[in-house]
C-alpha positions as CSV (number, residue, x, y, z in Angstrom):
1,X,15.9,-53.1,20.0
2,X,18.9,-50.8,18.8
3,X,20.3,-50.8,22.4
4,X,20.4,-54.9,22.5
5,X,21.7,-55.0,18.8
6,X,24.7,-52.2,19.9
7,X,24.9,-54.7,23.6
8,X,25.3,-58.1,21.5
9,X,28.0,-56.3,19.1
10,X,29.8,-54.9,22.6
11,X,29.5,-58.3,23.8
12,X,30.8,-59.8,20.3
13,X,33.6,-57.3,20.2
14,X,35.0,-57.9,23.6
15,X,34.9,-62.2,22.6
16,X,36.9,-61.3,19.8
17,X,39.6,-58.6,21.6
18,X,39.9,-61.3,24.7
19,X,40.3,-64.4,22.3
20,X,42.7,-62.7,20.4
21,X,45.0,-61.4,24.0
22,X,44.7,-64.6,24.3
23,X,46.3,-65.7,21.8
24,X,49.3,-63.1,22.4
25,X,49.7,-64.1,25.9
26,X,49.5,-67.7,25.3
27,X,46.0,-68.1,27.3
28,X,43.2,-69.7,26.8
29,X,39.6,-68.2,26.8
30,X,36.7,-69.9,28.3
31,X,33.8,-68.6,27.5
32,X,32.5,-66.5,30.9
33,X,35.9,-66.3,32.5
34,X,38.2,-63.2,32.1
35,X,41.4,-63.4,30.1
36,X,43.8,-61.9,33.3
37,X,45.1,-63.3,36.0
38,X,43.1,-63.6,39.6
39,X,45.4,-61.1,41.2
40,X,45.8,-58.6,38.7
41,X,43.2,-56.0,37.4
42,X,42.7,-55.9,33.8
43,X,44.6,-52.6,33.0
44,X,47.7,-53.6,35.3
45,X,47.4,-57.4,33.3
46,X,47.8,-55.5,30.0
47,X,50.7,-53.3,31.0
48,X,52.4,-56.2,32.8
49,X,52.2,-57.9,28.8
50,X,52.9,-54.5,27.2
51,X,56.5,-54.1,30.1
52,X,57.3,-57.9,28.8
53,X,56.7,-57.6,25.1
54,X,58.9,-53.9,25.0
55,X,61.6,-56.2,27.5
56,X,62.0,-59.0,25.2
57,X,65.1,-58.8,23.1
58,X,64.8,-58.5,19.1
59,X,64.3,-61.2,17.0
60,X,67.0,-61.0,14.7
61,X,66.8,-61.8,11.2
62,X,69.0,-64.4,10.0
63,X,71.8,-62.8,7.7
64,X,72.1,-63.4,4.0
65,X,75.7,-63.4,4.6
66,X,74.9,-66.2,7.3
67,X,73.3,-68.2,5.1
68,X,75.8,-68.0,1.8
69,X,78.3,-68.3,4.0
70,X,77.2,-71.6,5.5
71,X,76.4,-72.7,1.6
72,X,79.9,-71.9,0.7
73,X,81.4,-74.1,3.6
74,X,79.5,-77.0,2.4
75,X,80.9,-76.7,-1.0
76,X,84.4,-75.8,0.0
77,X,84.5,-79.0,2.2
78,X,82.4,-81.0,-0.5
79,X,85.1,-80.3,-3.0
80,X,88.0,-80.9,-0.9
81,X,86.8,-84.0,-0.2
82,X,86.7,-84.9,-3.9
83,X,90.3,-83.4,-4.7
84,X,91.8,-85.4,-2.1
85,X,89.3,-88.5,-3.8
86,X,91.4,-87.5,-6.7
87,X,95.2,-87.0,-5.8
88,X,94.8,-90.1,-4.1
89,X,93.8,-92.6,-6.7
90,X,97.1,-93.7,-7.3
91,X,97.2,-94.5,-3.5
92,X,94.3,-97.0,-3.9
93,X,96.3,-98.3,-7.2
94,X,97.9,-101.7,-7.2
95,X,101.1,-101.8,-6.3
96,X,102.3,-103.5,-9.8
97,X,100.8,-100.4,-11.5
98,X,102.2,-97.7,-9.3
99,X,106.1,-99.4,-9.2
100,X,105.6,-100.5,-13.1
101,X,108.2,-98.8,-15.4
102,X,108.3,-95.5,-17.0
103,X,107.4,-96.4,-21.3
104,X,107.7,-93.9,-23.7
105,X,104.2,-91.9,-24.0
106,X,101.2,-91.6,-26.6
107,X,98.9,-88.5,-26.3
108,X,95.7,-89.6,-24.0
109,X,93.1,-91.1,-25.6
110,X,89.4,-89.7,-24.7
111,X,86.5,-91.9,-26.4
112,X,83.0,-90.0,-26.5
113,X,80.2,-92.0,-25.0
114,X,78.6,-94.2,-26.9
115,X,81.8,-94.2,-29.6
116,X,84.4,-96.8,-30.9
117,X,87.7,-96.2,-29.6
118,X,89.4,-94.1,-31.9
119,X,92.4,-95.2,-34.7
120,X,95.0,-93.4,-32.6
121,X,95.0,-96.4,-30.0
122,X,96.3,-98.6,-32.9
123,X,98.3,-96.1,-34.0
124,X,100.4,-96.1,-30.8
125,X,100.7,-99.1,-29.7
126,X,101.5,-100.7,-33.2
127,X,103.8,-97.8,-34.2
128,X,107.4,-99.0,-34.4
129,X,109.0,-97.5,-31.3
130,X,106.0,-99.6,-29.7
131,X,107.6,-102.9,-30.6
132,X,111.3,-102.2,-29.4
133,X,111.1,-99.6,-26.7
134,X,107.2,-100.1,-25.2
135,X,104.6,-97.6,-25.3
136,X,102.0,-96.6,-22.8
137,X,99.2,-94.7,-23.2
138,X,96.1,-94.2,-21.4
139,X,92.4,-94.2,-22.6
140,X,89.2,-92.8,-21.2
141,X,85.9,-93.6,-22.0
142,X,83.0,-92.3,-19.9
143,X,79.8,-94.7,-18.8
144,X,76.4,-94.4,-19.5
145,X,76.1,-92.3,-16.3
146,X,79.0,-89.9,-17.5
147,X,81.8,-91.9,-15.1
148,X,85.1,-91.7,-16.2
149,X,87.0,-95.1,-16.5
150,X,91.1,-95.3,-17.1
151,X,92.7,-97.9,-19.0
152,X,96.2,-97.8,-19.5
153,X,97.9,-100.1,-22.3
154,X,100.9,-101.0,-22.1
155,X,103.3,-102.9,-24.7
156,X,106.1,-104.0,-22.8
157,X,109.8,-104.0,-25.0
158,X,110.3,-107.7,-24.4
159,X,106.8,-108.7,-26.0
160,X,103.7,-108.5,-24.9
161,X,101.0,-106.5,-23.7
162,X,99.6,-105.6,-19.8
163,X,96.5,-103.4,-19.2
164,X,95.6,-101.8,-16.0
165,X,91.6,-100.5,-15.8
166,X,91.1,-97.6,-13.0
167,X,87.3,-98.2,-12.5
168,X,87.0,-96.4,-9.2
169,X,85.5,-93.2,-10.3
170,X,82.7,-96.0,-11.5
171,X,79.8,-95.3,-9.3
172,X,77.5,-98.3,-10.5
173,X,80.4,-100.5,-12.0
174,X,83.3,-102.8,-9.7
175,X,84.9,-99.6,-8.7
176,X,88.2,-101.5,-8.6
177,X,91.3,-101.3,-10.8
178,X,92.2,-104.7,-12.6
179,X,95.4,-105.8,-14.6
180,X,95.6,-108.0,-17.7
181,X,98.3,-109.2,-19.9
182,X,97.3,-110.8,-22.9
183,X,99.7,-112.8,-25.8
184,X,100.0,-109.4,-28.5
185,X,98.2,-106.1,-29.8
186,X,95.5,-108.3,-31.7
187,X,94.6,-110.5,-28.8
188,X,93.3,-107.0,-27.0
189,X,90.3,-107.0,-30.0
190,X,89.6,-110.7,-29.7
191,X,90.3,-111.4,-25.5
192,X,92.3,-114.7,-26.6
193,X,95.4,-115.4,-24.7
194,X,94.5,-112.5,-22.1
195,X,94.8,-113.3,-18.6
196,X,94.4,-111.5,-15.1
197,X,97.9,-110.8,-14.0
């Protein structure tokens, strides 16, 4: 009984050691057939696998270096790609708004989301060098998704006043720049008298 028990585990073990050479060798095991080629004895198969395995070149690990450096490519060519966006706004700008002429400058304006454009628009543009020489000045408020948007009011020294709106950094919005004039400073509250230019 002992000597079938110790034949049956033989028999067991040598299943398992074939199935798993074949498994390294990339052949299949069918049960009753022997796991090395017709022509070749089983010690000479094995060394033929062991000469192949000890021939095959290193797998080399892929560098850390390799990877941050791909990482930092990306980003580098990611954020050229928004600087040149940038610098060449004014490139997609209207021509009346890139040729218009220079004004006399207020500090920019930048209105917190979700607040009332501050007194210091009012401020500028109804000081009194506003009403004889002009006044620019430029505003940004940010959308509800954090996009910046640029309007630029202008009162012009003859009378009147012309607003340009830079809504390309917009994502969900026109993405387009538009240009207004409208009568006076009130009409900009009220939208009366203002008309695309």
């Amino acid at each position: 009984m002992q000597v079938i028990a110790a034949l049956s585990d033989r028999l067991l073990f040598d299943m398992i050691a074939g199935s798993l050479t074949a498994r390294n060798s990339g052949m299949t095991v069918k049960s009753g057939v022997t796991n090395h080629p017709p022509h070749l004895p089983a010690r000479e198969h094995h060394a033929e696998m062991d000469s192949r395995v000890a021939d095959a070149p290193p797998r080399r690990p892929v560098s850390l270096v390799a990877v941050l450096g791909v990482a930092l490519l990306l980003f580098a060519v990611g954020t050229g790609a928004w600087v040149v966006w940038q610098l060449t706004a004014d490139g997609r700008a209207p021509a009346a708004f890139r040729e218009r002429p220079a004004l006399p400058q207020c500090a920019p304006i930048t209105v917190p989301q979700g607040r009332p454009v501050p007194a210091a628009l009012q401020d500028c543009l109804l000081g009194a060098g506003a009403q004889h020489e002009g006044v620019e000045v430029q505003v940004t408020s940010l959308t509800t998704e954090g996009d910046p948007i640029r309007t630029y009011y202008r009162v012009l020294p003859g009378g009147g006043v012309e607003v340009f709106t830079d809504a390309t950094a917009d994502s969900f919005g026109s993405g387009e720049w538009s240009h207004d004039r409208c009568p006076d400073v009130a009409a900009l509250e009220s939208g009366e008298g203002c008309q695309p230019a």
